[in-house]
C-alpha positions in Angstrom: 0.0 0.0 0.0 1.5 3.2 -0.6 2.2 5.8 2.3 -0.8 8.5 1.2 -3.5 5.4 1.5 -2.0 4.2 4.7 -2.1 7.8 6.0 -5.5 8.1 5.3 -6.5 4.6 6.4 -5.3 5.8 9.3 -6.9 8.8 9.7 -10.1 7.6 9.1 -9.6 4.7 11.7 -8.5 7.1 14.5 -11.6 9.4 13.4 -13.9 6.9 13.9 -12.4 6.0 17.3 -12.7 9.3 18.3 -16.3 9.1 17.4 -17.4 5.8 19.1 -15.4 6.6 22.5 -17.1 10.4 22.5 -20.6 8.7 21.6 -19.7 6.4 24.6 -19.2 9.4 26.6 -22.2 11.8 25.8 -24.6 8.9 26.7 -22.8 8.5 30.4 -22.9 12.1 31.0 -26.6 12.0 30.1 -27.2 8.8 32.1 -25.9 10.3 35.0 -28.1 13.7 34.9 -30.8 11.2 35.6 -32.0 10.7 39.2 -34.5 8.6 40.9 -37.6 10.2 42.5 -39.9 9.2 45.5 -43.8 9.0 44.6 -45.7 10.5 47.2 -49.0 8.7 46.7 -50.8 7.4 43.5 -54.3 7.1 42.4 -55.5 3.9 40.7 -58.2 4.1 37.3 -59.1 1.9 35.0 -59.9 -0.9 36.7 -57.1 -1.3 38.4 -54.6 -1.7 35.7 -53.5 1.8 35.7 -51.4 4.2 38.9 -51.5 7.5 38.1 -48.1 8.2 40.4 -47.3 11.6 42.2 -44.1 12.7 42.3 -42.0 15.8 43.3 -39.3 17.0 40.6 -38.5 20.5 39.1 -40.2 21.8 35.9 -37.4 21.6 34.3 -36.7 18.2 34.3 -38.2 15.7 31.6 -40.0 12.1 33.0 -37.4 9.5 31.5 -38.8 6.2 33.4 -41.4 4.9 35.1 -42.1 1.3 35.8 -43.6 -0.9 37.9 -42.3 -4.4 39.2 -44.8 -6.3 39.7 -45.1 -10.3 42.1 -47.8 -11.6 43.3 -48.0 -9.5 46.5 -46.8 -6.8 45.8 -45.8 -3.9 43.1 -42.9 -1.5 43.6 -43.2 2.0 41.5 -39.7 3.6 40.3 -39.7 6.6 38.6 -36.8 8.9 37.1 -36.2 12.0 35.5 -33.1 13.7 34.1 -32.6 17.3 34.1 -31.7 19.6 30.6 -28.0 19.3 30.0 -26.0 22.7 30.4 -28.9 23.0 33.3 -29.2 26.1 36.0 -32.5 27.0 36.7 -31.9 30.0 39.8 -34.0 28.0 41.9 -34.8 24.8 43.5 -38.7 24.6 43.2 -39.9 21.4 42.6 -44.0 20.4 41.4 -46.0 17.9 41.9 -46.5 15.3 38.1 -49.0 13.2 37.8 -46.8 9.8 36.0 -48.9 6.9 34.6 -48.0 3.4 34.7 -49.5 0.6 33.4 -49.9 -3.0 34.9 -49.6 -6.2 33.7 -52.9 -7.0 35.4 -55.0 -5.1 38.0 -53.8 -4.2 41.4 -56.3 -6.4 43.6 -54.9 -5.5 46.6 -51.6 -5.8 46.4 -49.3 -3.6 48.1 -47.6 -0.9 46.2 -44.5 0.6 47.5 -42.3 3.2 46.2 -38.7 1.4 45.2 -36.5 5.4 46.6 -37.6 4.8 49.8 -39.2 1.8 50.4 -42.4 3.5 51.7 -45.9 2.0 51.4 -48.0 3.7 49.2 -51.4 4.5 49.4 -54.5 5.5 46.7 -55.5 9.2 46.8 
């Protein structure tokens, strides 16, 4: 191979290096701008198969998970939310979201506890 195609083969390797580690990067910075929020209380529609979960979290930041596990006694709500990148809002005001989650099946009695603090939850 002659020395201006190595050079470039080269360059176009380390380039894409570069690429794939700062890719790497920008989605560990954004995964950890994420945190996990307590729900306060919840309120169950639709026949049980839905929680309409209350949590506290500034305006600011966008809703980016919320689950439920579910067994057969019990179901355990976690919620998270990650906040704007290059974030500084003058103020540390938070406001209460309504977050829906969906069951596998309806609640029937089983306990629901949030999975931040471990805190039974109960239907408001």
């Amino acid at each position: 191979m002659r020395k201006p195609i190595k050079r470039a083969v080269l360059a176009v390797t380390v380039a894409a290096a570069l690429l794939i580690g700062a890719s790497g990067a920008v989605a560990a910075i954004r995964h950890s701008q994420e945190i996990d929020l307590s729900v306060n209380s919840y309120r169950l529609s639709d026949g049980g198969r839905r929680l309409d979960a209350r949590v506290d979290v500034h305006p600011d930041f966008d809703i980016v998970r919320a689950e439920a596990d579910e067994t057969d006694d019990r179901v355990v709500l976690r919620v998270s939310a990650r906040q704007p990148a290059l974030w500084w809002s003058g103020g540390d005001v938070a406001q209460e979201r309504t977050v829906r989650i969906t069951l596998g099946r309806p609640l029937d009695g089983r306990t629901v506890v949030d999975a931040q603090t471990g805190a039974v939850l109960t239907d408001q």
